[in-house]
N, C-alpha and C positions, 0 to 999 in steps of 0.2 A: 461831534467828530470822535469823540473820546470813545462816548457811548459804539458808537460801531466799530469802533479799532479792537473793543473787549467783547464784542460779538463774535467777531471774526476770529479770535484767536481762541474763543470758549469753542465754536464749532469746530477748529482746525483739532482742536486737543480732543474733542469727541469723537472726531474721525480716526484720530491716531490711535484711539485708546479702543475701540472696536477693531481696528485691522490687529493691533496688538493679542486681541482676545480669540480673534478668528486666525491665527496663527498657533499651530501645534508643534512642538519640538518632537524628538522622537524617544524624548523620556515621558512626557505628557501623553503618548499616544500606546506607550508601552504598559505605561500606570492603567490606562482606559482598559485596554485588552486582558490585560491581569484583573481585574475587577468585574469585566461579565465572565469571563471564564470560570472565576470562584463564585459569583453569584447565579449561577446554572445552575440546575438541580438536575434537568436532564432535558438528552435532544434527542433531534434525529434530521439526520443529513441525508440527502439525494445527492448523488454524483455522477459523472461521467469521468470514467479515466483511459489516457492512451500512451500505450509504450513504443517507443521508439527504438526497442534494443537490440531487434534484429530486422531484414530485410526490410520486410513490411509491418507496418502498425499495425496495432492488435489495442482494440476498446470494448471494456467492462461496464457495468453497471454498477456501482455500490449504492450500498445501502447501509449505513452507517443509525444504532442504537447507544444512545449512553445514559446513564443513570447513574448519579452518584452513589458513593463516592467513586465505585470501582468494576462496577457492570459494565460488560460491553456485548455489543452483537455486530457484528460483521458482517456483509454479505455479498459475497464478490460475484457477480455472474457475468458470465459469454453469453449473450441474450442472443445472440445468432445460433449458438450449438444447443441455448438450453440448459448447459451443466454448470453448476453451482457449488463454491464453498463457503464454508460461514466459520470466523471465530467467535467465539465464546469466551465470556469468562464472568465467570459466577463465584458463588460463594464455594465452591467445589475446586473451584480453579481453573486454569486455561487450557480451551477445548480448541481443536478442530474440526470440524465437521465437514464431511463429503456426504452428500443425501443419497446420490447414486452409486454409490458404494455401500452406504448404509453404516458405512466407518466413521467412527470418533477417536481423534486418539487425543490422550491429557498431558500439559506439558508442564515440570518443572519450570515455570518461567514468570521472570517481570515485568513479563510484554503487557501494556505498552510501552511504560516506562521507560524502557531500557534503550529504546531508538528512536529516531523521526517516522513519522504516521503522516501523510502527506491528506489523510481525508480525515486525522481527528483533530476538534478544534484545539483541545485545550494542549496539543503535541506541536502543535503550529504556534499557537503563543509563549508556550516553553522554549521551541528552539529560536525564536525572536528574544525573549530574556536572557536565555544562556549566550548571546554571540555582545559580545561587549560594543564588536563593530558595525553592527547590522546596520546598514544604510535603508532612509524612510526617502520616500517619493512620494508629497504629497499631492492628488490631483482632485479635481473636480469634486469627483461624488466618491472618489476613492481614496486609500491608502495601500499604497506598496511597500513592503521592506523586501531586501535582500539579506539573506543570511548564510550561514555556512548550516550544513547539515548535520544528523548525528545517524547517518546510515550505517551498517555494518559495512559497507564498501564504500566508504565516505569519501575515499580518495581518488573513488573512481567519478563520483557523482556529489560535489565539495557543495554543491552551490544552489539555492532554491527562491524563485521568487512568491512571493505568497501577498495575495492583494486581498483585501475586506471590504466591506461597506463602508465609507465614512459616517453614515447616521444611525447604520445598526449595528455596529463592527463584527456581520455574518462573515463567514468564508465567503470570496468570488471566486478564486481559481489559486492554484498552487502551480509553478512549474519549476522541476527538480532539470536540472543541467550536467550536462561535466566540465571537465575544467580547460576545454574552449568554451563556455557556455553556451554548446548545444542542447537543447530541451530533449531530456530524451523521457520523462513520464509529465506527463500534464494532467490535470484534474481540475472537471469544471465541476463546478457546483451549482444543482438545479432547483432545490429546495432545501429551506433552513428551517427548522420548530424549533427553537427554545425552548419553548413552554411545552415541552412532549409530559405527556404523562403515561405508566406502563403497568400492565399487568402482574401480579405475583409473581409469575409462573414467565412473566415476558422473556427469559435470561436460562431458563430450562433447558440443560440441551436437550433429552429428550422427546421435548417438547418442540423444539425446533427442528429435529430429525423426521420427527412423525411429519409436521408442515410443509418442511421444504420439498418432502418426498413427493406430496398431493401436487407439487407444482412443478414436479417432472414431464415433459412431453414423452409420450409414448418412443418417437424416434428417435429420441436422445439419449434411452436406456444405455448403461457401460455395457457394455458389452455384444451389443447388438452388430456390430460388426469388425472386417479385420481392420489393423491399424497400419499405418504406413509409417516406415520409417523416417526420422526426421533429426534436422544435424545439425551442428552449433554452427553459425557466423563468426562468432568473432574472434578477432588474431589475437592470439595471445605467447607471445615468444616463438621461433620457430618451430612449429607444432604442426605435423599433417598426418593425415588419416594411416593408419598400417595397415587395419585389417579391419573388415566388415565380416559376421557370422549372423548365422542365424539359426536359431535353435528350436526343435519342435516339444512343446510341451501340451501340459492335459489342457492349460487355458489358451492354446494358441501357439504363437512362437514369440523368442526370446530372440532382439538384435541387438547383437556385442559390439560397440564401437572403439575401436586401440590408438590412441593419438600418441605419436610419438615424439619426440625430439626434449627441449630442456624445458617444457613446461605440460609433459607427458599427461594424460589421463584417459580414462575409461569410461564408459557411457551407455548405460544399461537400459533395453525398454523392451518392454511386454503387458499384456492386457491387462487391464488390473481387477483382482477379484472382487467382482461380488459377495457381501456377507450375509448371511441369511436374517432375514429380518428379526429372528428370534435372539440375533446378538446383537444388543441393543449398550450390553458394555464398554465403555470405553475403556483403547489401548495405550496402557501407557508406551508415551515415547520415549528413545535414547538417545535426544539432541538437544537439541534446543528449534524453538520457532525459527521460521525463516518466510520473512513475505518477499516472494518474487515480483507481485506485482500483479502476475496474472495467477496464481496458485502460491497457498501457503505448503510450507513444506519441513522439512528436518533438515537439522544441521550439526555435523559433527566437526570434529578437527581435520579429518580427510575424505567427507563424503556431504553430498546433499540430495535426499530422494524428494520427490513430490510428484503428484498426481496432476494431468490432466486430459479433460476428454475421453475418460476411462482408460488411459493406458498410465503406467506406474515408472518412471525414472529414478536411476541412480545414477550420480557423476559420484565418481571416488577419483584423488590424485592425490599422492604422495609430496608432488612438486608445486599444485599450485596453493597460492595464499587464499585465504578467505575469501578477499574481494577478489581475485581473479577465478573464483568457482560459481561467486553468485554472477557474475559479465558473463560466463561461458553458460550458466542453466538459463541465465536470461534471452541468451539470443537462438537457443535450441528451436527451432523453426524452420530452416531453410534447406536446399536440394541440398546435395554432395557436392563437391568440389568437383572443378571440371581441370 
C-alpha cells in the first residue's frame, strides 16, 4: 500500500514539474527573443503589409535584408503599380533609393535605431525590452506581446501587437493600433531565413540601383503619364480646403493645395523628375528619414516631401506637430471634400 501511495505521489510531482517547465513567464520569453536576435548573423524577411490610414487600404510587398552588425536593405514595393523604394544602409551610410527616378538621396541618420520598424526583427524585440509593461499572451504554437511603440507619431499610433513562433521565435505578424486600438498598419510575414547568407557587394547602392531598375515594367515608367490630384482624409483640428491651383510647368503641372483654419497647411504635387542615368550620385538630404509606410520620405520641423507613383509631395505647416503631418501625408489618397 505504502509502495503505491509513493508512486503516486512520484508521478503527481513529475507531472507538476513538466507543466512547471512548459510554462514561460514573460521575462523567460524576453531572455529567449534577446538571444536569437544577437545570435543572428543575418536574415531576410518576406512580408506583406497593409495601411489603413486613409479611405481605402493600400498593400506593399517588403522585402526585408540584414546582416550584421548594421547592413540593411529595404524594399518596399506596390506590386500592382510596379514602383519601388528601397532603403540602404551600408558602410557609406543611409540611403534612399527610388529606381524610377534613378534617385538616391543619403541621410544624416540612425535609422533604424532611432524608431519602431514594424518588419525588422531585432526592432520588434527591442521595443518588447524597452516597454517594462509589455503584456505576453501565451498560446498554442504562439507568443503574443503587446507593447507601446516608439514611432515618431507614437501618440497617434501608442500600441502594437507583435506575435512570433513559439518553436522558432520568427516574426508571425505585427499589428500597430491607435489609441482606440484600431489596426491601422498590419504586416504579415511570409518567409523567415535566419541563416541568410550575402554578397560583398549585397548592400551597394549602386548596385541595387542598377537591379532594381531591370525590374521596372515598362508601364510603370515615372513619368509616363499625367497624375491626378489627390487629397488628405484626415481631420485634423478645424481645417478645410481654401484654394486649389494649378500650375503649368516644363515637367507638367504643379497642384497647390491651401488648408485653412488652426491647424493650416499647404500641399504640394507635381510629376517628379526623372534623372538621367548618368547621375548615379547620391543626394544629400536636409531632413531627416521619415517611413510613411507606403514611401520613405524627408522630414523637417515644418515640412515632409516624399515620392510616390512618380509624382513628388510636399506638405509644409507652420501649425501642425510632427505627428499630426506624418496622419495628414499618411491619409493623402482620397477625392476632395464634398
Amino acid at each position: 500500500m505504502k509502495r503505491k501511495y509513493w508512486l503516486l505521489i512520484a508521478a503527481l510531482t513529475a507531472i507538476f514539474t513538466l507543466s512547471a517547465c512548459g510554462a514561460k513567464s514573460p521575462q523567460d520569453v524576453t531572455s529567449k527573443l534577446k538571444e536569437k536576435a544577437a545570435e543572428v548573423d543575418g536574415y531576410k524577411l518576406n512580408a506583406k503589409m497593409t495601411l489603413k490610414t486613409g479611405n481605402e487600404p493600400r498593400t506593399y510587398d517588403i522585402e526585408v535584408w540584414h546582416n550584421q552588425p548594421s547592413y540593411y536593405r529595404v524594399n518596399l514595393k506596390n506590386s500592382g503599380k510596379g514602383q519601388s523604394q528601397m532603403i540602404l544602409r551600408n558602410k557609406e551610410g543611409v540611403f534612399v533609393v527610388t529606381p524610377a527616378l534613378n534617385k538616391s538621396y543619403k541621410f544624416q541618420s540612425e535609422w533604424p535605431d532611432n524608431t519602431s520598424q514594424a518588419y525588422l526583427y531585432e526592432s520588434l524585440v527591442k521595443d518588447i525590452l524597452e516597454d517594462k509593461n509589455a503584456k505576453l499572451t501565451v498560446k498554442k504554437n504562439q507568443y503574443v506581446f503587446e507593447t507601446k511603440t516608439r514611432y515618431q507619431n507614437h501618440k497617434m499610433l501608442p500600441y502594437q501587437e507583435i506575435t512570433f513562433n513559439k518553436r522558432t521565435l520568427e516574426p508571425v505578424s505585427v499589428k500597430v493600433m491607435d489609441t482606440d486600438r484600431n489596426t491601422l498598419v498590419k504586416v504579415l510575414f511570409t518567409k523567415v531565413d535566419f541563416h541568410a547568407k550575402f554578397d560583398n557587394n549585397a548592400f551597394d547602392t549602386k548596385k541595387n540601383m542598377t537591379s532594381a531598375k531591370l525590374e521596372i515594367p515598362v508601364d510603370a515608367k515615372a513619368g509616363s503619364k499625367e497624375f491626378s490630384v489627390k487629397y488628405p482624409t484626415a481631420k485634423i483640428g478645424h481645417t478645410t480646403l481654401l484654394d486649389e491651383k494649378e500650375v503649368a510647368t516644363a515637367n507638367g503641372k504643379r497642384a497647390v493645395l491651401t488648408y485653412t483654419g488652426d491647424k493650416s497647411f499647404t500641399l504640394i504635387q507635381e510629376k517628379a523628375e526623372v534623372l538621367p542615368t548618368a547621375a548615379m550620385d547620391a543626394i544629400p538630404a536636409a531632413g531627416n528619414i521619415i517611413d510613411l509606410g507606403f514611401a520613405i520620405g524627408t522630414m523637417t520641423d515644418d515640412s515632409i516631401t516624399w515620392t510616390e507613383d512618380g509624382v513628388d509631395y510636399t506638405l509644409a505647416s507652420k501649425n501642425l506637430t510632427a505627428a499630426e503631418m506624418i496622419k495628414v501625408a499618411q491619409s493623402v489618397q482620397g477625392d476632395p471634400e464634398k
